[in-house]
N, C-alpha and C positions, 0 to 999 in steps of 0.2 A: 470400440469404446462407446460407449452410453453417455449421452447428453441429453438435456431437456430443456426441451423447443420452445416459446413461447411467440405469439405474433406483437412485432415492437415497432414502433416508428419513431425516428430521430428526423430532428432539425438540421440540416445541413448547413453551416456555419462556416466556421474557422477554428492554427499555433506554431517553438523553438527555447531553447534553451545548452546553453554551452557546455560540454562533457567535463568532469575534472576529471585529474588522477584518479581512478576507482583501487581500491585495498582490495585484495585477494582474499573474497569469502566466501563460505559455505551456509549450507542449508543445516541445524542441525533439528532433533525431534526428542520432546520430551511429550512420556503421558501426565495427562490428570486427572482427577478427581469430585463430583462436586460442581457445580452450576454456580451461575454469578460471582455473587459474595462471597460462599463458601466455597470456593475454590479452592483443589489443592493441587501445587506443584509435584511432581513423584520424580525429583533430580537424578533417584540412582537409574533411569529407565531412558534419560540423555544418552541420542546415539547421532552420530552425524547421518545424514543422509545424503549430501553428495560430499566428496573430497577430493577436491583438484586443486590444483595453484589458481586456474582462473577465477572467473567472479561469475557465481551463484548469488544470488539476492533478489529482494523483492518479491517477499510469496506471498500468495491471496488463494484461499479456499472458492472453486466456483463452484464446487458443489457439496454433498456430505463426506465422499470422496477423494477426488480431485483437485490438486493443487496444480497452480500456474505459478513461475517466476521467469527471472532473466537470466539466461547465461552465457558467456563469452564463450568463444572459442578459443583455439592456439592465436586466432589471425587478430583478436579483441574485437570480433565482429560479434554480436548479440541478437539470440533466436528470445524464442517462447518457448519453454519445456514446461509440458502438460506432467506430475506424477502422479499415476494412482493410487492407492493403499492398500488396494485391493489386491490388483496383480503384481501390486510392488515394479511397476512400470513406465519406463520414461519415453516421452514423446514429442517429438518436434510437432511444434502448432505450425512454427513458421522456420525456413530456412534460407536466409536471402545474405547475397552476398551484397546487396550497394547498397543495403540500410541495417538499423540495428532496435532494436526492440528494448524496452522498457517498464518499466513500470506496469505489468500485465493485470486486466479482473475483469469480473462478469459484467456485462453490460444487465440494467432492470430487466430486461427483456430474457436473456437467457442465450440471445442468439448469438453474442460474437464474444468475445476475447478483445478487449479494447487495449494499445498499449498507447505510451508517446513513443514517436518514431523518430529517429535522427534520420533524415533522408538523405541523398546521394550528394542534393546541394548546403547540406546542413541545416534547413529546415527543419524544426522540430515540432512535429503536429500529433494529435487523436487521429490512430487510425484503428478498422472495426476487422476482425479477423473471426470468420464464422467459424460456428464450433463445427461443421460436416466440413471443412476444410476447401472450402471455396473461396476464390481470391478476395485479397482485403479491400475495403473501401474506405478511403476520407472519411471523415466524420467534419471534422470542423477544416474549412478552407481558409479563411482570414482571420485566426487569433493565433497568434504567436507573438515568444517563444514559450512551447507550455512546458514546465518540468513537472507537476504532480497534480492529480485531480480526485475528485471521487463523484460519486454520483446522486442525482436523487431524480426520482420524476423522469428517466432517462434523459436527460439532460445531464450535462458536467458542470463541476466546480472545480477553476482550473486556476493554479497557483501560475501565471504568469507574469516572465522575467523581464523587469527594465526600473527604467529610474524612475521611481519606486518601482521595485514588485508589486502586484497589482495578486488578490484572489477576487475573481468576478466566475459569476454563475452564468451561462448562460440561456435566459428564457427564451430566447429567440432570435431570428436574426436581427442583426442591427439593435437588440435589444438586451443588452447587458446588465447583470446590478452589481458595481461594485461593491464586493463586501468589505475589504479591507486594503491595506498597501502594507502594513511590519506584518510580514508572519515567516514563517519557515515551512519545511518542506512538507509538515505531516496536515493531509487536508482527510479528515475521515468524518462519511454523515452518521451521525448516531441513530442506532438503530431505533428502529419504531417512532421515528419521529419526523418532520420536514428542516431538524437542524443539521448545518453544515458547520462541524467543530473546527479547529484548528489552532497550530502552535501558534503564538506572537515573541516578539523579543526576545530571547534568549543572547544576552551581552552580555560578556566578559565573562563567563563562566557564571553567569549566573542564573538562574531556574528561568524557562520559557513561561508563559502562562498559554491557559487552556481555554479557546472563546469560541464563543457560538452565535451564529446567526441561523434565525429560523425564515428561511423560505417566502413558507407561507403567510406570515407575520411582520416580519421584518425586526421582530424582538431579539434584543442583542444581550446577552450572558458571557458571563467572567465564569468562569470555572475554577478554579485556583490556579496555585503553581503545579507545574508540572515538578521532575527531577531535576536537578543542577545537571548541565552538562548532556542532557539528554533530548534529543529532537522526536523522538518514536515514541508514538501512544498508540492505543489499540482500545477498543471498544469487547467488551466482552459480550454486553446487553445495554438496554436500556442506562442502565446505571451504571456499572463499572468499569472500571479502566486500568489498564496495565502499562508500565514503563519499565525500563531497567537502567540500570547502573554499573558500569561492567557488566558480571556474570549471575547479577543479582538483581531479581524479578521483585516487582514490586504491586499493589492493588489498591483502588481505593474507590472509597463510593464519589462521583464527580462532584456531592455539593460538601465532604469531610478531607478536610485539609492532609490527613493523616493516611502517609502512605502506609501501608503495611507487606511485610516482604515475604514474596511466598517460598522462596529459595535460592540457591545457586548451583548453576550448570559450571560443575566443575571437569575440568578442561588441560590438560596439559602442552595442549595444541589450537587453540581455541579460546580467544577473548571478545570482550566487549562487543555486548549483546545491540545490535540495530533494531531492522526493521522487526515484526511478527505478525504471525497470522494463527486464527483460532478456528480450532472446528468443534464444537459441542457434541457433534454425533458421533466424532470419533472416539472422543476427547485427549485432546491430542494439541500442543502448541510448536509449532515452529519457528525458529527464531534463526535469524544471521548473524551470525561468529564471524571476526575477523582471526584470519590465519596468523598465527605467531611468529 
């Protein structure tokens, strides 16, 4: 398998967060059409891509290629499977039996496959898994518990767990910025840019909204609302962004209030659309289905 190497340096720091009941879902793949804005969903070309009772979820494109997600075994133990598009091939990154793998993506650098790890003592930390498959290393030592992060600057932005949840960036040791304490699970940096977006509030069934903090500035942005009822956004570009609602995709420029739907993956086996992940080069969206 083909990767691309780049020289990276991380901060060595610190993380945990509690497992729930996970829903039995799939990977499924739909093509598209068209960049950014014009975008177009092509629903009738929805095909699943894994199908099993366990839990597939969690995809991220680390390259033009190459996706990464999480998936359980029979035993509910959680690898990293590498697929290609290319050889149409799946690949254990990681196979360990006294830990479980989450939330997988490219580190800035190129060199590792970063997940949060439930660990043996239920610790839940960034650990870094190189792409030539050489053993993993810690990344962050004393922040926990983290459940979701992303990146910018190789550095993480890490949604961790406690009274309050906390999303803090980490610039360095012992050098934290907190950005927020309401948010939700979906932490994604928008491209081309030093902001780190992220869901807030979403209670009682009503729309999360969409907010930003930029890095390098410290400039704070409202985005609008997100979907009622929906935790998962996704960056297309610079501008636009994607959500769904059940089986039905939605877009919209981040500063126009006005979603617009670009289809639905109809499914007779297969609902309510989660997390997603986007590849322009393939053109190609990936999306998690919960099993019926």
């Amino acid at each position: 398998m083909k990767y691309f190497f780049a020289t990276c340096f991380f901060l060595y720091l610190a993380s945990t967060f509690p497992l729930h009941a996970q829903t039995s879902t799939d990977l499924w793949v739909v093509n598209t059409s068209g960049k950014g804005g014009k975008l177009k969903l092509l629903p009738e070309t929805a095909h699943s891509l894994t199908d099993r009772p366990e839990y597939d979820n969690q995809p991220n494109f680390i390259n033009e290629y190459q996706l990464v997600f999480s998936a359980a075994d029979e035993n509910g133990n959680h690898d990293i499977i590498v697929y290609n598009f290319e050889s149409d091939k799946f690949t254990n990154l990681s196979k360990t039996s006294d830990r479980s793998e989450f939330s997988p993506s490219i580190t800035d650098c190129g060199m590792y496959i970063a997940a949060v790890v439930m660990e043996e003592d239920k610790k839940q930390r960034i650990w870094l898994y190189p792409t030539n498959f050489e053993p993993a290393e810690l990344l962050y030592d004393d922040i926990e518990p983290v459940g979701y992060y992303d990146w910018y600057d190789n550095k993480a932005a890490m949604f961790v767990l406690g009274e309050p949840n906390k999303l803090v960036y980490a610039r360095g040791r012992n050098d934290l910025i907190e950005i927020d304490s309401a948010i939700q699970r979906s932490v994604k940096k928008r491209p081309k840019t030093s902001e780190i977006t992220y869901m807030a509030g979403l209670t009682n069934g009503q729309p999360g909204i969409i907010k930003s903090y930029d890095i390098e500035n410290g400039n704070r942005e409202v985005y609008l609302s997100g979907i009622s009822g929906s935790q998962d956004f996704l960056w297309l570009d610079k501008n636009h962004l994607i959500m769904a609602s059940g089986n039905e995709i939605f877009i919209r420029k981040y500063n126009n209030p006005e979603w617009k739907s670009l289809g639905v993956i109809n499914s007779v086996t297969h609902e309510n659309i989660t997390r997603m992940a986007y590849s322009e080069d393939l053109n190609v969206l990936v999306v998690t289905m919960n099993r019926k």
